[in-house]
N, C-alpha and C positions, 0 to 999 in steps of 0.2 A: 488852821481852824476850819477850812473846808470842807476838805475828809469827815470831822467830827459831825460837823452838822448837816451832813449829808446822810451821815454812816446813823447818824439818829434818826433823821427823817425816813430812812429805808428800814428802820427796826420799828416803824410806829410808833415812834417818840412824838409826841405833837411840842411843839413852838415853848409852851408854855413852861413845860418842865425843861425842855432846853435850856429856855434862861436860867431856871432855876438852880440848874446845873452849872450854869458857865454866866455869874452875874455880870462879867464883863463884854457880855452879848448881848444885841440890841435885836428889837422886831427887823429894824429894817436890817440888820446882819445874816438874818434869818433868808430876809427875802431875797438880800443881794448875792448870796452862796446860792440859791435856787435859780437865779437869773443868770449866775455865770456858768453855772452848770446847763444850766438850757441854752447857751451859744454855744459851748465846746462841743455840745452833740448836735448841732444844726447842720443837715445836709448842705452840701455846698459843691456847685457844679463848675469845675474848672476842667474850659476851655484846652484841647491838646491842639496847636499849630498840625495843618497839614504835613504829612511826609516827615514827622517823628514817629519813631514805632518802640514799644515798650516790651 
């Protein structure tokens, strides 16, 4: 159900016909697919150990 309500969010769906759409979706459903999606794109800087080379 991520995908969908993401794939809405990106078409200019706002929130409310979301629900409308999928009544077994909640506001905070809404907010928590936009929350997990803003960690899986979060920059994150991992350290390489000295005298590995890629």
């Amino acid at each position: 159900m991520l995908s969908v309500i993401l794939d809405n969010l990106a078409e200019g769906i706002g929130p409310d016909e979301i629900l409308a759409s999928y009544p077994s979706l909640s506001t905070e459903d809404i907010h928590a697919a936009i929350a997990y999606a803003a960690e899986l794109t979060r920059e994150q800087i991992v350290a390489i150990p000295e005298g590995v080379s890629g």
